[in-house]
N, C-alpha and C positions, 0 to 999 in steps of 0.2 A: 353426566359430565358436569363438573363444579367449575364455574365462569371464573375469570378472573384470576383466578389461579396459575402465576408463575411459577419459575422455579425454584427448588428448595434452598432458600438464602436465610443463613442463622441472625434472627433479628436481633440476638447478642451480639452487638459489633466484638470483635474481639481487642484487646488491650496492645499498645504498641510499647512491649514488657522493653522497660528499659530505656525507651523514647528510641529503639534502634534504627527504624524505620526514620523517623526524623533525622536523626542523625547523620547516616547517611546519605538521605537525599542531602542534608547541608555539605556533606564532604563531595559528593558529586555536582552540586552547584559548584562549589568553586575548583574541581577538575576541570567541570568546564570554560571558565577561563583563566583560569590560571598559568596553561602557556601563552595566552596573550599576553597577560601583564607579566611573564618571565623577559620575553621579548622586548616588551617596552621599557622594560625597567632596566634593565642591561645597556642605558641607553651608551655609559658612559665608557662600555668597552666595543659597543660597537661603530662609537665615534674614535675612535681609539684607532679600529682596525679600516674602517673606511671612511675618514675626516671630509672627502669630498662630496659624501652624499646624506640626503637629508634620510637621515633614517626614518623617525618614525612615522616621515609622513609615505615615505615609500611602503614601509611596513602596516600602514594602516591603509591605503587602497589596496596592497596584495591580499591583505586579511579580507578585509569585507568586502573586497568585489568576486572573492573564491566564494563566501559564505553563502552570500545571499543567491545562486542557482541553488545551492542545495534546497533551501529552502522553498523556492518556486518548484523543485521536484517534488518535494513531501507534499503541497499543494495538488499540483498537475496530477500526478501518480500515487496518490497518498493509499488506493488499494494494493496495487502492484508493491509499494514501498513498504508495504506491511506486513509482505510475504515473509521475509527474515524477521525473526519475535526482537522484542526489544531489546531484549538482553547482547542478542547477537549484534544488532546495531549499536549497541550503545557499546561494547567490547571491540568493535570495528575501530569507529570515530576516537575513543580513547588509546584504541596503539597507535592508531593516524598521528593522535595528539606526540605520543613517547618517541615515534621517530621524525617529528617535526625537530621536537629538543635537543637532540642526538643530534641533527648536521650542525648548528656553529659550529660546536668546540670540536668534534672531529673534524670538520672543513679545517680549521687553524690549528690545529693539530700535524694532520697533513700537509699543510699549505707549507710551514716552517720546516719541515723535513725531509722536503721533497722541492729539490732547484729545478722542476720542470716547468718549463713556461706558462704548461696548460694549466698551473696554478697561482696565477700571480691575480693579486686582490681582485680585479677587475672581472675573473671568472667566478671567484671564489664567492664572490657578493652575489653574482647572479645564483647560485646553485641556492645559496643562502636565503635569498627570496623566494624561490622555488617553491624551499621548506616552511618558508609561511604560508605561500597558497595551500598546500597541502595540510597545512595547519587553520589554515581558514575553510575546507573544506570537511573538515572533523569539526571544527565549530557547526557548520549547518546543519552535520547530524547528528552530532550528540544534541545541543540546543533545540531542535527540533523534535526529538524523540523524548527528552527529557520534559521539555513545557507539554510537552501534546499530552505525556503521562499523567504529569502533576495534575492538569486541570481536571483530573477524573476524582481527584483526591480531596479529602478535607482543607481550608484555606492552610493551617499551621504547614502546611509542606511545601506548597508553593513558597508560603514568608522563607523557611526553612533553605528551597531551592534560592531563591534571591540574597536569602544573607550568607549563604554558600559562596556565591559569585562576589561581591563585595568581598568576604574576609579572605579568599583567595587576593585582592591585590592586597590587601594588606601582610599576609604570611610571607607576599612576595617580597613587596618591599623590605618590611623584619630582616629576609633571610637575604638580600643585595646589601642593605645597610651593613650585618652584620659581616659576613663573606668582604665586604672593600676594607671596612675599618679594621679587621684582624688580621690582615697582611700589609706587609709596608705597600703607602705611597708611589708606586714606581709602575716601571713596564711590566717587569716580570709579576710582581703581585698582582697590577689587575688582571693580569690572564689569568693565574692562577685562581684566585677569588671564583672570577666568573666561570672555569670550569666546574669549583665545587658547584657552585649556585645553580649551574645547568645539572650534576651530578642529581643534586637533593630533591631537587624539581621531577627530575623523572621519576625519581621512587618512589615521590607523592602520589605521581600518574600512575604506576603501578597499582599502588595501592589502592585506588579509584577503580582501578580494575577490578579486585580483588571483593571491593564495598558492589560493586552491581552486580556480582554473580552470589552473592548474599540475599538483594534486596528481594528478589521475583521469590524467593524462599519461605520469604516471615510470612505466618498465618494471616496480620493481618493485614500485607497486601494484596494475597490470595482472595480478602474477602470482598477489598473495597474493586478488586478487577471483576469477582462477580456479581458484586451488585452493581458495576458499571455496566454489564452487560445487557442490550434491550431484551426485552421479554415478551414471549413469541404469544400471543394467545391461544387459546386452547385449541379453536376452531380452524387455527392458520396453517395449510401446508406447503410447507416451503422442500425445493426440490434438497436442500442439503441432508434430511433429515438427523437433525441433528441431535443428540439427546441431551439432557440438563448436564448429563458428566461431562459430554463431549466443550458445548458448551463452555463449561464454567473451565477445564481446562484448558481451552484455546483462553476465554480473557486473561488467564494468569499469564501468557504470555503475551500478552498485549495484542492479540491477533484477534481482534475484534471485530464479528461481522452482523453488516446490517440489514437485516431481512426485507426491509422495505426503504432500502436504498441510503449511503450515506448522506448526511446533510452536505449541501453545496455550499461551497464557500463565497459564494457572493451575499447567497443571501444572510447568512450567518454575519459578513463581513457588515451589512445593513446595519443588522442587529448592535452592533459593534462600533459604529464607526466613531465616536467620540474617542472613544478610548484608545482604537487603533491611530487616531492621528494625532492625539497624545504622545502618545511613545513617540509617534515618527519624530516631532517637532522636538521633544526630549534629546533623541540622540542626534539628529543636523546638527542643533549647538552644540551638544558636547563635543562631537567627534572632530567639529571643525576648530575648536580648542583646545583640548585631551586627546593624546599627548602632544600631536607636533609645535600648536602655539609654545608650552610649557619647555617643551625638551630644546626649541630652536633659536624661537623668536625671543627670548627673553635669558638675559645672561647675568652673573653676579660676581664682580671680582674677590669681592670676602670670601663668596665659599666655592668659587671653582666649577668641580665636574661636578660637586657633590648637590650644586642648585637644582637642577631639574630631578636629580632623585630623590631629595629631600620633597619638593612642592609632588613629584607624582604619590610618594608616600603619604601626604596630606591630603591630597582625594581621593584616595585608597581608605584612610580611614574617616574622612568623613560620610563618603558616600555608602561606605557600611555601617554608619551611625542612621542613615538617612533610610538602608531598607531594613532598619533592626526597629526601629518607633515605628512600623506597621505591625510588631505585635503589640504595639501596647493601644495605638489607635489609627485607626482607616477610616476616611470619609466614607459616608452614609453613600453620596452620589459620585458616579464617576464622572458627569459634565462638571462639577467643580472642579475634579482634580484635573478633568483635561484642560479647564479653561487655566487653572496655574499656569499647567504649561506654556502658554504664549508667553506670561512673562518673563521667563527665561532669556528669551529674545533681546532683553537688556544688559545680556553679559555683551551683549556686541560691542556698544559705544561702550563699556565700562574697560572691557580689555584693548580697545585700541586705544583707550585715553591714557591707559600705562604704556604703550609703543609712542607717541605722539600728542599725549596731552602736557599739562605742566609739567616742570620740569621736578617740581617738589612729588610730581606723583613715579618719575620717573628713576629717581636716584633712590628708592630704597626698594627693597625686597617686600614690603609690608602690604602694601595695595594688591600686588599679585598674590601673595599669600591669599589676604586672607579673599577675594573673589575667587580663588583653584580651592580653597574651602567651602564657600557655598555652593561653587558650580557641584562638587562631590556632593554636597549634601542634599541639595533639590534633586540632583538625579537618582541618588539614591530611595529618596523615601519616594517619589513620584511615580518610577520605574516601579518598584516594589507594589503599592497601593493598585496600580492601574492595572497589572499582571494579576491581582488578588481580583481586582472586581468584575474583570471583562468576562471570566467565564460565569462568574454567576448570574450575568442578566441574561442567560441563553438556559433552555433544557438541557439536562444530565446528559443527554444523548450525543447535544451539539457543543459540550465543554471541549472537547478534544478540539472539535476544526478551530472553536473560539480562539485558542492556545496556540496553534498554528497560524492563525490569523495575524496574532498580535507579537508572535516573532515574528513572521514575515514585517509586519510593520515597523518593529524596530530593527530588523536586517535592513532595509531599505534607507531607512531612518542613516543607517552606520555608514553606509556610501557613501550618502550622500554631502554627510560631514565629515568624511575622511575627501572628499576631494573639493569639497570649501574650504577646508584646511589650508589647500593650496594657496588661497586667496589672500594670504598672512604675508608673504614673498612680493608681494607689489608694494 
């Protein structure tokens, strides 16, 4: 018997012809949030149809307080949750996503053609929220399934999966700017606008569908699944017996098992914790100022409705400026980039000094600007870097929970500053 000897894995990594594999994971980054920022970026037709209520800030605790159980299930149940391959999950959470999209404009669609009481705005907003939970509930598992993948992958996919997410808000914005300005100023144009803009949107989700039942196909992610797989030694009998084919065809679908138990997530989380309360501290500030400070608290007579979708399209694309310079350069250590993080802490007094400070900071559009640009930018390149480094101070074995870990941290993270948001109202 020859020791050591795993199973047969081509040490010709093979070529990702065409960068397709990259490519996709960045179109499936920003599938996955892309009906978030369709939803927020809409802000100005869904102030339009329900003027009494704070949108985005209702829409951002519906989103991430749906999100973050999913995620504590991918934790809790993470073998049970891995019974369906990834593909089928991640084909799940994406139609989740396409009928999330689908109720506004059908809701208002309905609503106006139908004098039945059961549809007067005040229902119609509720079903509407609904559809974001369930829209923040496709967030837990695609984002969940999605990082847990990538961490098994070479760094360029993960960068790939984060500038995915990032140019998703920016395609959004593009396509709201363009959709409001190519129809007149009025009632009937912004409906109209906004129905294309929800139209265009879903067939992007479509198409994200289309891109994941491709991805499990390419040869060379078939290789990097079986070289993610652990390797039984020669001597080990395990009651699955399971052979090298059997094997290497369960990792292709992401249905990875661990013969001598998976890693635990606390202690993994040990391994981690810098990083993971990075992220967290990242998203508290942002969530508690992106979007509802942006979209509520801050108003511009010059430019109208058109202020908060102009500034969200401005940390739209800074913050995917911010997770695109992680390929050109990533800290060496992830305690420096976690300790950044605290400074961040300083958008606090810097955005209330634009609500409440002098009055010269107060009268122009410029001081908000350009802080909803930095806040984009640090989160951007921060979030990106610290997602790239967490799995790599852990074994190959334990990438996968790392990745789950450090979503869960930023799920957590997104609560928490979707309901300090609130704290902008006093």
């Amino acid at each position: 018997m020859e020791e050591g000897k795993g199973p047969n894995i081509n040490q010709n990594e093979p070529r990702d012809t065409y960068n397709i594999a990259y490519i996709i994971h960045l179109l499936l980054g920003a599938g996955n949030l892309l009906p978030w920022n369709v939803l927020i970026t809409a802000v100005d037709y869904f102030g339009y149809l329900y003027p009494s209520r704070h949108i985005d800030k209702v829409f951002s605790v519906a989103y991430m307080t749906s999100s973050l159980p999913v995620l504590v299930l991918i934790m809790s149940w993470g073998r049970w949750f891995k019974v369906p391959s990834f593909r089928l999950r991640m084909n799940l959470g994406l139609a989740m996503f396409v009928f999330s999209l689908m109720t506004p404009p059908l809701l208002d669609w309905t609503s106006r053609h139908n004098p039945d009481p059961k549809w007067r705005p005040d229902g119609v907003y509720n079903v509407v929220v609904a559809g974001v939970v369930i829209c923040g509930l496709a967030d837990g598992l695609v984002a969940g399934s999605l990082i847990g993948s990538t961490g098994l992958l070479p760094k360029r996919y993960m960068q790939a999966v984060f500038a995915g997410t990032a140019s998703s808000g920016v395609l959004v914005s593009i396509l709201r700017i363009i959709t409001k300005a190519s129809l007149p100023q009025n009632t009937q144009g912004l409906r109209t606008s906004a129905h294309i803009y929800f139209a265009v949107s879903i067939l992007i989700m479509v198409g994200c569908i289309v891109c994941c039942n491709i991805l499990e196909r390419l040869p060379v992610m078939q290789h990097y699944r079986a070289k993610s797989a652990p390797i039984v030694p020669a001597n080990h009998h395990t009651t699955n017996h399971y052979s090298n084919n059997q094997q290497n065809s369960a990792s292709s679908l992401y249905n990875v098992n661990y013969p001598f138990g998976k890693p635990k997530i606390w202690n993994v989380g040990k391994k981690i914790l810098w990083p993971a309360m990075g992220i967290f501290i990242i998203y508290v500030v942002t969530l508690s100022i992106f979007p509802g400070y942006i979209s509520e608290n801050v108003e511009s007579k010059a430019l109208g409705d058109w202020y908060p979708i102009l500034l969200i399209t401005l940390y739209n694309f800074t913050d995917l400026l911010g997770k695109s310079f992680t390929a050109v350069y990533v800290p060496k250590s992830s305690t420096i980039a976690s300790s950044s993080c605290i400074a961040r802490l300083l958008f606090y007094p810097l955005f209330t000094a634009c609500l409440h400070g002098p009055r010269w900071l107060r009268s122009t559009e410029y001081p908000v600007a350009f802080l909803t640009g930095l806040l984009g930018l640090t989160n951007g390149y921060l979030t990106s870097a610290l997602m790239i480094l967490a799995p790599k101070l852990v074994p190959v074995s334990e990438a996968e929970t790392a990745g789950i870990v450090m979503v869960l941290s930023l799920g957590i993270g997104l609560v928490g500053g979707s309901v300090l948001g609130w704290l902008w109202m006093i």
